[in-house]
C-alpha positions as MATLAB code, in Angstrom:
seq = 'XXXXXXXXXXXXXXXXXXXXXXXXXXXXXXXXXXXXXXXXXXXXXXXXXXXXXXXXXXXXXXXXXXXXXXXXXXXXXXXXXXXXXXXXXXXXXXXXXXXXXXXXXXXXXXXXXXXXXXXXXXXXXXXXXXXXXXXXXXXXX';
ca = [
       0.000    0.000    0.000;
       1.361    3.528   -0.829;
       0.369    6.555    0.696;
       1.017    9.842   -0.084;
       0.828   13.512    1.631;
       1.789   17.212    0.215;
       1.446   19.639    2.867;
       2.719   23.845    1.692;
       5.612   24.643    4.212;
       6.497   27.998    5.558;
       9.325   29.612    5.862;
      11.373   28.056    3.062;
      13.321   25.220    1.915;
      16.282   25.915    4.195;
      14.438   26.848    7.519;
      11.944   23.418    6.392;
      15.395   21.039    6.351;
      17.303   22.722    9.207;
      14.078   21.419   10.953;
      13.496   18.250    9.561;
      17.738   17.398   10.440;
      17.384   18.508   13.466;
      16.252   14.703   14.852;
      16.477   15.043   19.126;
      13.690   18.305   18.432;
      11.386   16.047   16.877;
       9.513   15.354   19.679;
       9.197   18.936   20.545;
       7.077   19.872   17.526;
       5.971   16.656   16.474;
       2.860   15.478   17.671;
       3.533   11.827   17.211;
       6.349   11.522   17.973;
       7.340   10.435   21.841;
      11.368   10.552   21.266;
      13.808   10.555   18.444;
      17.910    8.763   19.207;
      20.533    9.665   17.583;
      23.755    7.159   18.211;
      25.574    8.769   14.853;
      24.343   10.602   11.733;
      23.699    6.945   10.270;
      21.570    5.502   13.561;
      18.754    7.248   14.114;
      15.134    6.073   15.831;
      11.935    7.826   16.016;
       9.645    6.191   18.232;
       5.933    7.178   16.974;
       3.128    7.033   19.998;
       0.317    5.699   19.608;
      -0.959    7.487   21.910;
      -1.220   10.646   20.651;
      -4.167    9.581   18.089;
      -5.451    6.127   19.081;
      -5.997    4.720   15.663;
      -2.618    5.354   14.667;
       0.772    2.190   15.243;
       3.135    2.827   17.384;
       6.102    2.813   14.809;
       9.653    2.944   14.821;
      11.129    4.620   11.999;
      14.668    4.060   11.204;
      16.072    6.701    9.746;
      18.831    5.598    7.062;
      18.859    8.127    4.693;
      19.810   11.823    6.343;
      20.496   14.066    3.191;
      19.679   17.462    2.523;
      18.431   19.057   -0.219;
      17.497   15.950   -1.349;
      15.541   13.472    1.347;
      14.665   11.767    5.046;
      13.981    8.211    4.348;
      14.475    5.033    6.691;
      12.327    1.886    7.604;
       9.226    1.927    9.725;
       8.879   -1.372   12.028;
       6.154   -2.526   13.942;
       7.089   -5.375   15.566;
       8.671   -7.811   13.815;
       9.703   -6.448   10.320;
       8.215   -9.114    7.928;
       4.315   -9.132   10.249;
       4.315   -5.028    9.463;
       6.831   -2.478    8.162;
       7.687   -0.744    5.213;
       9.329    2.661    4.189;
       9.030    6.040    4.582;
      10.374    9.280    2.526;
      10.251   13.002    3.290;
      11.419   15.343    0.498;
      10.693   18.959    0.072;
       9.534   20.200   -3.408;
      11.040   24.090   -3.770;
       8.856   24.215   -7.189;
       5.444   24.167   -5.123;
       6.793   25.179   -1.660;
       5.410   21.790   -0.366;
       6.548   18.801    1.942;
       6.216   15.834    0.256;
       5.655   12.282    2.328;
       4.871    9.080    1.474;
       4.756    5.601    3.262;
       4.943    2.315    1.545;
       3.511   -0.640    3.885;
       4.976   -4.396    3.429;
       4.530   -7.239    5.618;
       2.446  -10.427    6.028;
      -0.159   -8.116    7.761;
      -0.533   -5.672    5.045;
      -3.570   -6.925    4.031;
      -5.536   -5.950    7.073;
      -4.727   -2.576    6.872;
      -5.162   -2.251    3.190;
      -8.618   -0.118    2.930;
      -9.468    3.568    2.261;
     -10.399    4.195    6.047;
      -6.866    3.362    7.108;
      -5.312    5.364    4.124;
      -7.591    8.171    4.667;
      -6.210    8.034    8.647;
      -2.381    7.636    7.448;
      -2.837   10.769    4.846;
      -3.965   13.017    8.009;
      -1.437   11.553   10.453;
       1.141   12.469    7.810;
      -0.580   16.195    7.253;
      -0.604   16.427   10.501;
       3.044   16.299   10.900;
       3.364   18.405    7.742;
       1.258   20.861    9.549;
       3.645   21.156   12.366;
       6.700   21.075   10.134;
       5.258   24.254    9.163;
       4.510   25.779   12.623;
       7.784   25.226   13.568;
       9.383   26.615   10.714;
       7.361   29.804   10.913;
       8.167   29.775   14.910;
      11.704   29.961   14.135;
      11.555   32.080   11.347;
];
């Protein structure tokens, strides 16, 4: 299952990835996210709380892919890796001043969470976040 979110950012390209790379603040404007490791630029975990919108996993992303201009990727894992995970990409698009995200889902439970409801709740969970990319951006501005 792919989904897919554009959210308009504020505050520009630069201000948007000094924000994005800045992994420990996560959890200070993020409103899923309970706590974000960093053991070296390569190790990075974002632990995504469930309880902050009780529909949503609790996820782990993995962040393996740090590299502006260009993209935040890494692994999301819940659980086991082969039951549910996938993969999940943050790039900014300087043409339309938006925050592109998408999340690919893969695992042998995939197919229970393959319907419209769920995507419609993954697209808002992931405008949500683009909506406080952008209130953080515009905070700092």
């Amino acid at each position: 299952m792919h989904v897919q979110a554009t959210t308009p950012f504020i505050g520009g390209a630069e201000a948007a990835w000094r924000v994005l790379m800045d992994f420990p603040a996560y959890a200070d404007w993020n409103p899923f996210v309970v706590r974000a490791q960093t053991q070296d630029r390569r190790n990075i975990t974002i632990t995504v709380d469930p309880e902050a919108d009780e529909r949503m996993l609790g996820l782990v992303v993995r962040i393996d892919k740090a590299n502006a201009p260009e993209e935040v990727s890494g692994a999301l894992l819940y659980g086991a890796p082969f039951l549910l995970g996938g993969r999940y990409r943050a790039r900014l698009d300087e043409a339309s001043g938006a925050l592109i995200q998408e999340v690919d889902l893969t695992g042998v439970l995939r197919p229970l969470y393959v319907s419209r409801r769920f995507q419609r709740l993954l697209e808002r969970g992931l405008n949500a976040m683009g909506a406080a990319l952008a209130q953080r951006c515009k905070a700092l501005a």
